[in-house]
PyMOL Python script that loads the backbone (N, CA, C, O; Angstrom):
from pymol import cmd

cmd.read_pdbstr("""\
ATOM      1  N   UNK A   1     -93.580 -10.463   2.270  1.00  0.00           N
ATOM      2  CA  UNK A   1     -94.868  -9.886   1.935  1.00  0.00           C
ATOM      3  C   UNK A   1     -95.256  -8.865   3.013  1.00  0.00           C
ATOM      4  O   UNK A   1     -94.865  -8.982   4.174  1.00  0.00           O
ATOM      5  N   UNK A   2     -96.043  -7.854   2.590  1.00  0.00           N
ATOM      6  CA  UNK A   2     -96.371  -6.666   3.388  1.00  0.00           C
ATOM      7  C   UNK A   2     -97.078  -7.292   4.408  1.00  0.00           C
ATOM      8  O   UNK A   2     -97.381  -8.470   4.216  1.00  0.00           O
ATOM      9  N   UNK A   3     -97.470  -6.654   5.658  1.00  0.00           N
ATOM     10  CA  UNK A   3     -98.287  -6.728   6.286  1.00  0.00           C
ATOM     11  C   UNK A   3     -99.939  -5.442   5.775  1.00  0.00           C
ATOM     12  O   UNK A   3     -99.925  -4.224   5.599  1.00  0.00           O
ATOM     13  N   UNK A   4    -100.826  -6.195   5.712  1.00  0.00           N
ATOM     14  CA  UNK A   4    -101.765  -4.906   5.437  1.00  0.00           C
ATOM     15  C   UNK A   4    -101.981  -3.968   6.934  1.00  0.00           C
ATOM     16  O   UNK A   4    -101.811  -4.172   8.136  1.00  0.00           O
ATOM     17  N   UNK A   5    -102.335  -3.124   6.285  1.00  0.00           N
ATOM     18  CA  UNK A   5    -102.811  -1.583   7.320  1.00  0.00           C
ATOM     19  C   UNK A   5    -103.755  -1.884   7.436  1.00  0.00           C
ATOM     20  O   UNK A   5    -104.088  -2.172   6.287  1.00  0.00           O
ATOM     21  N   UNK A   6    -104.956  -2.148   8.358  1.00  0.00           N
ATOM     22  CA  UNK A   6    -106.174  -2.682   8.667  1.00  0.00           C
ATOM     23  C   UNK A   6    -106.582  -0.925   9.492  1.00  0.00           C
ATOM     24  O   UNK A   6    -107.541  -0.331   9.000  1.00  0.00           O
ATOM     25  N   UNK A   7    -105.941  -0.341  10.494  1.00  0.00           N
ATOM     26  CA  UNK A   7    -106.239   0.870  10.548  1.00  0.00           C
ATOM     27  C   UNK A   7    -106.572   1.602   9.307  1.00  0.00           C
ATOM     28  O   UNK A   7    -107.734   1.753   8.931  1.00  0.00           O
ATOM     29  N   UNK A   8    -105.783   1.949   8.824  1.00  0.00           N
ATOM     30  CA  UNK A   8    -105.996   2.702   7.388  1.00  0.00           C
ATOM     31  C   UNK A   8    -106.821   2.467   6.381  1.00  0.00           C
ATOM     32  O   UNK A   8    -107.346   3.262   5.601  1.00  0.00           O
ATOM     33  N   UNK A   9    -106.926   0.907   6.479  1.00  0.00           N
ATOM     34  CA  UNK A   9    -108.273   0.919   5.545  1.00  0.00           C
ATOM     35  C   UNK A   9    -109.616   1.393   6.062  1.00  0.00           C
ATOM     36  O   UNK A   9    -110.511   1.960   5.436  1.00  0.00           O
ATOM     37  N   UNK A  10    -109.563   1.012   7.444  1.00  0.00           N
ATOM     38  CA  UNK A  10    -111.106   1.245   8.429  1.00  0.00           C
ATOM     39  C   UNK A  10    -111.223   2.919   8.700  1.00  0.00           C
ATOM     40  O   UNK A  10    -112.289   3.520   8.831  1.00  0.00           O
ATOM     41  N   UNK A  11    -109.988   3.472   8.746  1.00  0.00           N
ATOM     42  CA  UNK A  11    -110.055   5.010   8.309  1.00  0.00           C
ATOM     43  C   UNK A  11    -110.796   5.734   7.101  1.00  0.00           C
ATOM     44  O   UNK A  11    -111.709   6.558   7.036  1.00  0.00           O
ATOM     45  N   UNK A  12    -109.628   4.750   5.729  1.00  0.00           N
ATOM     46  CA  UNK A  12    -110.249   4.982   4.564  1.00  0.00           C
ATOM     47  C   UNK A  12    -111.618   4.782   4.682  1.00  0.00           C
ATOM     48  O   UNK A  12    -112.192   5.762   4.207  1.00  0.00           O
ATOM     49  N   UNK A  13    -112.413   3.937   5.109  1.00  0.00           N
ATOM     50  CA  UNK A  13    -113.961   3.673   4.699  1.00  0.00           C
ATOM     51  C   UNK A  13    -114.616   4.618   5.805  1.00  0.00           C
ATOM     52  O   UNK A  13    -115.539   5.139   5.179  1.00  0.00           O
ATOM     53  N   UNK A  14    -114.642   5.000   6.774  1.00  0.00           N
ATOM     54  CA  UNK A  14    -115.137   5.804   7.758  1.00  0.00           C
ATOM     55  C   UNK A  14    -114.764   7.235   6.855  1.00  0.00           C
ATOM     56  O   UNK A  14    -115.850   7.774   6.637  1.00  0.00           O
ATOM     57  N   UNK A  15    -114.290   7.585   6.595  1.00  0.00           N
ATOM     58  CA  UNK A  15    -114.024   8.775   5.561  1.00  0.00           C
ATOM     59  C   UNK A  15    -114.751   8.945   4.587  1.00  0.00           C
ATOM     60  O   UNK A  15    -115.203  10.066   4.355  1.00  0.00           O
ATOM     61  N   UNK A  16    -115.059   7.780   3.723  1.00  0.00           N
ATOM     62  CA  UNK A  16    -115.673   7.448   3.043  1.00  0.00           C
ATOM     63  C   UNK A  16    -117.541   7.799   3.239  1.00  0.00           C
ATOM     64  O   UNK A  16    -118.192   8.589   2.556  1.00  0.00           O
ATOM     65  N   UNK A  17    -118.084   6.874   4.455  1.00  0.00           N
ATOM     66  CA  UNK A  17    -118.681   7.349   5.058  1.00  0.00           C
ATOM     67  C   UNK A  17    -119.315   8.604   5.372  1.00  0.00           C
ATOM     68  O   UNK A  17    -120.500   8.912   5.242  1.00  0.00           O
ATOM     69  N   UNK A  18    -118.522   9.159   5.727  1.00  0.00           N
ATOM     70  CA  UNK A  18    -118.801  10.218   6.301  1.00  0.00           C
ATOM     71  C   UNK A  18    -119.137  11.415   4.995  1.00  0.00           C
ATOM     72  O   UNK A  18    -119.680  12.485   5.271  1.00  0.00           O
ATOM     73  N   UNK A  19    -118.811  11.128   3.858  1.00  0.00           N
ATOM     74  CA  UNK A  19    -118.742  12.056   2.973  1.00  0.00           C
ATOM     75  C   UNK A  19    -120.079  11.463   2.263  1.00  0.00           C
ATOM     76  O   UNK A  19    -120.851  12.367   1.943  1.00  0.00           O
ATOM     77  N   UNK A  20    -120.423  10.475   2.020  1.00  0.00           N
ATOM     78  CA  UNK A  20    -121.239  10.309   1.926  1.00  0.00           C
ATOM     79  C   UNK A  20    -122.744  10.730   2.498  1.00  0.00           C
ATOM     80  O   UNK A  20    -123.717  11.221   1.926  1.00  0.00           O
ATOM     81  N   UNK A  21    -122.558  10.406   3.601  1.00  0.00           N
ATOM     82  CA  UNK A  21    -123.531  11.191   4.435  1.00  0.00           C
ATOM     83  C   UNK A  21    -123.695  12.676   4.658  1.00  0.00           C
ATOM     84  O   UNK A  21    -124.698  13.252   5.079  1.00  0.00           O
ATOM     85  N   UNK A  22    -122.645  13.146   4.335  1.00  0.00           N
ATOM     86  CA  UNK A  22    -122.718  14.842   4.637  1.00  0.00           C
ATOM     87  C   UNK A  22    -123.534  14.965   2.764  1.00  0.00           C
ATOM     88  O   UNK A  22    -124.445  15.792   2.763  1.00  0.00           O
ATOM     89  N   UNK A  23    -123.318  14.335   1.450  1.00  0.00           N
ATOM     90  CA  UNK A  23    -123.677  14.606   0.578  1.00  0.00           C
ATOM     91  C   UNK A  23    -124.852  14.346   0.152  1.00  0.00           C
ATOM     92  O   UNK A  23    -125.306  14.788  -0.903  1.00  0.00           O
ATOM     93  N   UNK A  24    -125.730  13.254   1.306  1.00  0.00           N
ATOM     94  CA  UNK A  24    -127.230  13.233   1.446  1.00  0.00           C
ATOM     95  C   UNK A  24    -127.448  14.132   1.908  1.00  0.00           C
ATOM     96  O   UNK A  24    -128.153  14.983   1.366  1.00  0.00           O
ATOM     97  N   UNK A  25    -126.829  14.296   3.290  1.00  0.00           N
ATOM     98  CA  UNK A  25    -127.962  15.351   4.457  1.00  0.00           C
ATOM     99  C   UNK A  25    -127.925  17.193   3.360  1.00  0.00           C
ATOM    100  O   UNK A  25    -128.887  17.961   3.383  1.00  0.00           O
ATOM    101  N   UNK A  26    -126.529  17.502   2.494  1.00  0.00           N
ATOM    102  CA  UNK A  26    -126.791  18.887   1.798  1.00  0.00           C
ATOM    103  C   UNK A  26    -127.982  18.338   0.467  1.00  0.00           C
ATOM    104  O   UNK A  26    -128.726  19.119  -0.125  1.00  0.00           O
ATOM    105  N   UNK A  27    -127.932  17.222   0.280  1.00  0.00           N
ATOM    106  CA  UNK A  27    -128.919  17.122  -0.926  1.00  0.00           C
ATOM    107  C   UNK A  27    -130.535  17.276  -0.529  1.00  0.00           C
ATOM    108  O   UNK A  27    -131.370  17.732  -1.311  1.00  0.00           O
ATOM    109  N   UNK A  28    -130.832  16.806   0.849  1.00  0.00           N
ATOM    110  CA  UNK A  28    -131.839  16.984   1.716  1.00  0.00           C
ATOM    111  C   UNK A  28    -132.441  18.321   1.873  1.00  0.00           C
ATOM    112  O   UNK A  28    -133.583  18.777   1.834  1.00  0.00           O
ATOM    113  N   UNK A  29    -131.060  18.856   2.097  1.00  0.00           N
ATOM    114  CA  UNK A  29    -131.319  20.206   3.023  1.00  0.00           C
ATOM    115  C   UNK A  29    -131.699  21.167   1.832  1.00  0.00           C
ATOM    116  O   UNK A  29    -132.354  22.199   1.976  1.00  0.00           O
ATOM    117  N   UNK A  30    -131.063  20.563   0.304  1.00  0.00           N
ATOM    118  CA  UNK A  30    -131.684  21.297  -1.043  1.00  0.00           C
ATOM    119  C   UNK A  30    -132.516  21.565  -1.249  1.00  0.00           C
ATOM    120  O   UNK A  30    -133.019  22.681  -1.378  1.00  0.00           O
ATOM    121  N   UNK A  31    -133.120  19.966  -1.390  1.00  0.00           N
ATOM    122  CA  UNK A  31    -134.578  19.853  -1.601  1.00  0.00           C
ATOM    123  C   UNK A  31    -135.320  20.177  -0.829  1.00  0.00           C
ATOM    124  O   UNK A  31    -136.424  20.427  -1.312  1.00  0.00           O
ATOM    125  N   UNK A  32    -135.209  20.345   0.573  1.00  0.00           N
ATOM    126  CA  UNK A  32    -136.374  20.947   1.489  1.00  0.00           C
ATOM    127  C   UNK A  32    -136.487  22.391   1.365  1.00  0.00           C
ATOM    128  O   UNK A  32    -137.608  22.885   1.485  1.00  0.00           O
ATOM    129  N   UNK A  33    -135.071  23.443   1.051  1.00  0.00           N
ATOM    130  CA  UNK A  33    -135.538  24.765   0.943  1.00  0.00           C
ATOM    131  C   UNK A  33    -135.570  24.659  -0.678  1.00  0.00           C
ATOM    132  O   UNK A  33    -135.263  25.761  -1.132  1.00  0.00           O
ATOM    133  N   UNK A  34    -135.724  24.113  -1.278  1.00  0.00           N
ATOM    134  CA  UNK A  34    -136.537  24.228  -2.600  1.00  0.00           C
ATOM    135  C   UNK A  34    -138.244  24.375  -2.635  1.00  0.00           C
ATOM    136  O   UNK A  34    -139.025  25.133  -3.211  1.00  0.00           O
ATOM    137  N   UNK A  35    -138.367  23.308  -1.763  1.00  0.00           N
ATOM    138  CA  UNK A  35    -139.616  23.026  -2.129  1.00  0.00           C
ATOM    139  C   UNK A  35    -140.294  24.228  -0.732  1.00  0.00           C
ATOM    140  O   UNK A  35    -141.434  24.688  -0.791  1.00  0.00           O
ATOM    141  N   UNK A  36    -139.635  24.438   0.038  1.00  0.00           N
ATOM    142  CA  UNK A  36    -140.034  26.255   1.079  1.00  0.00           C
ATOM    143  C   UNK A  36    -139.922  27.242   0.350  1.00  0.00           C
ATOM    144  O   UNK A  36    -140.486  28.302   0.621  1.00  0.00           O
ATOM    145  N   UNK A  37    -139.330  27.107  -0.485  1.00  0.00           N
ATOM    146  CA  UNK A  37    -139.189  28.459  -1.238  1.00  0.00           C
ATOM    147  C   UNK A  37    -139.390  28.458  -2.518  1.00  0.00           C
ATOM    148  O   UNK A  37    -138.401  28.696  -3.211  1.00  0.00           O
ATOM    149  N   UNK A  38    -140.765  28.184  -3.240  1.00  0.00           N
ATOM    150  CA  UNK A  38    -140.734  27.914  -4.633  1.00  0.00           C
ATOM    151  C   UNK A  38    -140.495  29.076  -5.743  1.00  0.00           C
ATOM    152  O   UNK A  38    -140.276  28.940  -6.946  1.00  0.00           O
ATOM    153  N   UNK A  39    -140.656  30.806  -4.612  1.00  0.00           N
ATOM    154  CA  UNK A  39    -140.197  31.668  -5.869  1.00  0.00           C
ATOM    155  C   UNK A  39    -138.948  31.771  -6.523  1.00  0.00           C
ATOM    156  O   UNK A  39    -138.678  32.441  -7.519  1.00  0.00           O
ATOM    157  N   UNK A  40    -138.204  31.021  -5.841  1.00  0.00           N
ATOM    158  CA  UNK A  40    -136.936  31.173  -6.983  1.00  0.00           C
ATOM    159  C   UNK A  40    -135.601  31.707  -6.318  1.00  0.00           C
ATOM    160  O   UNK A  40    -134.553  31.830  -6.951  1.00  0.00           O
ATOM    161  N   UNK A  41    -135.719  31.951  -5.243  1.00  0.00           N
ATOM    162  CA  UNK A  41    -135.103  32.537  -4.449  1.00  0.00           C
ATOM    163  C   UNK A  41    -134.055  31.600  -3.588  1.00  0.00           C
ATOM    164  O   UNK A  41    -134.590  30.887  -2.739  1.00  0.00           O
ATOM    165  N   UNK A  42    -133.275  31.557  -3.655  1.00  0.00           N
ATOM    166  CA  UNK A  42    -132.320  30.326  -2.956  1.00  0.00           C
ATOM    167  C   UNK A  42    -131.580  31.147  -1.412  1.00  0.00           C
ATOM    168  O   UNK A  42    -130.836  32.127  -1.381  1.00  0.00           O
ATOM    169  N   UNK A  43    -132.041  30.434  -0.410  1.00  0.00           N
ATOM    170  CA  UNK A  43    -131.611  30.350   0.328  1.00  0.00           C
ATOM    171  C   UNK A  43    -129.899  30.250   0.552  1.00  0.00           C
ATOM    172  O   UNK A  43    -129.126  29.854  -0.320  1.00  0.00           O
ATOM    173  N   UNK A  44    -129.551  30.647   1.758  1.00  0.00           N
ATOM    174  CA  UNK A  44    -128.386  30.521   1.797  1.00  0.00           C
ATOM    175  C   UNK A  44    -127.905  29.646   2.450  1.00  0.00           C
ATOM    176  O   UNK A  44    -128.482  29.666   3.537  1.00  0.00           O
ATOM    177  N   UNK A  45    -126.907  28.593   2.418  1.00  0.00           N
ATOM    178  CA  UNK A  45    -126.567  27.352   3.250  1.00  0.00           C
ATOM    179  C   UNK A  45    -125.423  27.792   4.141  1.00  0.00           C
ATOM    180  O   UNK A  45    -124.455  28.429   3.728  1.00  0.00           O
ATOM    181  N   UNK A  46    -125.604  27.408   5.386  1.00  0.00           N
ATOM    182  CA  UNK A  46    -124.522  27.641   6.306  1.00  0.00           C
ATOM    183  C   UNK A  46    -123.513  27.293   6.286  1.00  0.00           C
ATOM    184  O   UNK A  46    -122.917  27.317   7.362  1.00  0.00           O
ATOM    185  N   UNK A  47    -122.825  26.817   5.138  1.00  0.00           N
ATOM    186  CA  UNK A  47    -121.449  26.099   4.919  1.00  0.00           C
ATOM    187  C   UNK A  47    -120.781  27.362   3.865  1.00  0.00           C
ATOM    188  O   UNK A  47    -119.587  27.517   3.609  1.00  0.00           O
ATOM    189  N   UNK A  48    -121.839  28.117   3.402  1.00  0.00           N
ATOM    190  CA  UNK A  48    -121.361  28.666   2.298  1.00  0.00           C
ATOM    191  C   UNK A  48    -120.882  30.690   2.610  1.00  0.00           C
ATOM    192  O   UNK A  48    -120.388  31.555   1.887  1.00  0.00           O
ATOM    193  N   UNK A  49    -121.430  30.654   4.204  1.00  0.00           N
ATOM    194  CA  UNK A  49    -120.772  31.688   5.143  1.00  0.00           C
ATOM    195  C   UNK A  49    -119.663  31.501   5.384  1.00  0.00           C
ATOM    196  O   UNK A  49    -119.275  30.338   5.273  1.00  0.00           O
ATOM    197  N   UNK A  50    -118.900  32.317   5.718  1.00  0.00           N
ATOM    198  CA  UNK A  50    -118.082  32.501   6.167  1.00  0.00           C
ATOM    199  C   UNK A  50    -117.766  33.331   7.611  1.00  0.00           C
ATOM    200  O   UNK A  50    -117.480  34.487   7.298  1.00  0.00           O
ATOM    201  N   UNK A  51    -117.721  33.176   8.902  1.00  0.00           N
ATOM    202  CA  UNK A  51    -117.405  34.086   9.732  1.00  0.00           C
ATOM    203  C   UNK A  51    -116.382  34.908   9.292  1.00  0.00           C
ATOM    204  O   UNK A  51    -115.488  34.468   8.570  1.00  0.00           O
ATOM    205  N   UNK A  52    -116.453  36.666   9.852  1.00  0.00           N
ATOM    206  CA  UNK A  52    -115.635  37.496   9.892  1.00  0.00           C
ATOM    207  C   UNK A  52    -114.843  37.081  10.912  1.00  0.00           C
ATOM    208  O   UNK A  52    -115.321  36.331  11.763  1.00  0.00           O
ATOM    209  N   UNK A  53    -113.663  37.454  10.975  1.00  0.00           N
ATOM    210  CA  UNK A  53    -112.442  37.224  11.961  1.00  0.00           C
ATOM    211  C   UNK A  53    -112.538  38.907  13.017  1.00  0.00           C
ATOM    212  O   UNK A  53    -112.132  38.983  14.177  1.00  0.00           O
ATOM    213  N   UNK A  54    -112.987  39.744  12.453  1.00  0.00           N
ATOM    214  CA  UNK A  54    -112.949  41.033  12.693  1.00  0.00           C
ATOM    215  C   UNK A  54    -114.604  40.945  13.577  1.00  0.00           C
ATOM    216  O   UNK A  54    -114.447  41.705  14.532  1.00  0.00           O
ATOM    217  N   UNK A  55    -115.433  40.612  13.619  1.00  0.00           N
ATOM    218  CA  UNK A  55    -116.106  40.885  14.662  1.00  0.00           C
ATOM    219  C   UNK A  55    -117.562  41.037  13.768  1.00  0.00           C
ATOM    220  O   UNK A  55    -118.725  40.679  13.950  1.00  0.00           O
ATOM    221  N   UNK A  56    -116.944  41.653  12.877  1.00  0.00           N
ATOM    222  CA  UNK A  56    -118.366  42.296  11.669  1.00  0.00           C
ATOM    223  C   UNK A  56    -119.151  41.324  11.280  1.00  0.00           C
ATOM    224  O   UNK A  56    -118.917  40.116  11.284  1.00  0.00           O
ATOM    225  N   UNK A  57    -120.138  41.916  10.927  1.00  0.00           N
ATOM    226  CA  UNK A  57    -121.802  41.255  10.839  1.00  0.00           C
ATOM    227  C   UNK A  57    -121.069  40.379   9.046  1.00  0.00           C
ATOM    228  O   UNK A  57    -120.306  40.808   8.181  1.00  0.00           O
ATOM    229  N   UNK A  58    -121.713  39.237   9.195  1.00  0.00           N
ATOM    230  CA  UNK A  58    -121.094  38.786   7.867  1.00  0.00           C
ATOM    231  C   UNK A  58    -122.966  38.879   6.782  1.00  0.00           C
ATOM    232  O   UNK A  58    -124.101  38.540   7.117  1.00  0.00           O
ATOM    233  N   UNK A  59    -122.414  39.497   5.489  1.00  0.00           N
ATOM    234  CA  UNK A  59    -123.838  38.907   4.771  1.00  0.00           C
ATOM    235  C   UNK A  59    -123.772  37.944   4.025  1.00  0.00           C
ATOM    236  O   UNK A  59    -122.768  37.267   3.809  1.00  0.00           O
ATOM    237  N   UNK A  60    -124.952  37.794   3.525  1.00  0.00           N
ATOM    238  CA  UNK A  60    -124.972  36.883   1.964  1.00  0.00           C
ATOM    239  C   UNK A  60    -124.526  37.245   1.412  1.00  0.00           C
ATOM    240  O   UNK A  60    -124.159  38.403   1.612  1.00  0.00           O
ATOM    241  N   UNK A  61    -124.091  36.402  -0.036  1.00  0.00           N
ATOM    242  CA  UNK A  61    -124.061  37.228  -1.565  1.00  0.00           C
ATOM    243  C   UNK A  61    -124.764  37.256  -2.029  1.00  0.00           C
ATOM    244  O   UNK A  61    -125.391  36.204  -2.154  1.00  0.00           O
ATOM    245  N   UNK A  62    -125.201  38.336  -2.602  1.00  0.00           N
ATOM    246  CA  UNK A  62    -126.089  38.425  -3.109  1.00  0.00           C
ATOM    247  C   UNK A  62    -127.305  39.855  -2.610  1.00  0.00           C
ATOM    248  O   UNK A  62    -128.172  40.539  -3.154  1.00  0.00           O
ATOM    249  N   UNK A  63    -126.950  39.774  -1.861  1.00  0.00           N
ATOM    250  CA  UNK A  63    -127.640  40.752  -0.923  1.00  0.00           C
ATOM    251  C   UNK A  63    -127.293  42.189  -0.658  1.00  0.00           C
ATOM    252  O   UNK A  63    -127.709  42.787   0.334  1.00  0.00           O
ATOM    253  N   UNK A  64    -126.759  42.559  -1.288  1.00  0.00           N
ATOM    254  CA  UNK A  64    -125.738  44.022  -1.377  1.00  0.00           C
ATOM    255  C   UNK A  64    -126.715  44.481  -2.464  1.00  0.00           C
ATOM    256  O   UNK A  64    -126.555  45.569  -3.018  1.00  0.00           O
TER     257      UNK A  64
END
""", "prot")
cmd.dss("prot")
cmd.show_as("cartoon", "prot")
cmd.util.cbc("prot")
cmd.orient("prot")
């Protein structure tokens, strides 16, 4: 009989974890610039930038 992976599971759930929590704190961070910004206008989330590699000013989309 196998031995179980007790690392790997405590990995698996800390992973787990963690995704969880990152999918409150963006659902948070929704609803708070929702309710800052009720014209309609959506903010931009810092995950959804991208740095330039080249040095250049990066924009939104949307904003051109």
């Amino acid at each position: 009989m196998a031995k179980p992976n007790y690392q790997f599971e405590k990995r698996q759930r800390d992973l787990a974890k963690k995704k969880k929590q990152e999918e409150k704190r963006l659902q948070k961070l929704a609803a708070k610039s929702a309710a800052a910004d009720p014209g309609g206008i959506a903010s931009v989330d810092s995950s959804e930038v991208t740095p330039a590699g080249d040095g250049s000013a990066v924009t939104p989309p949307g904003s051109e």
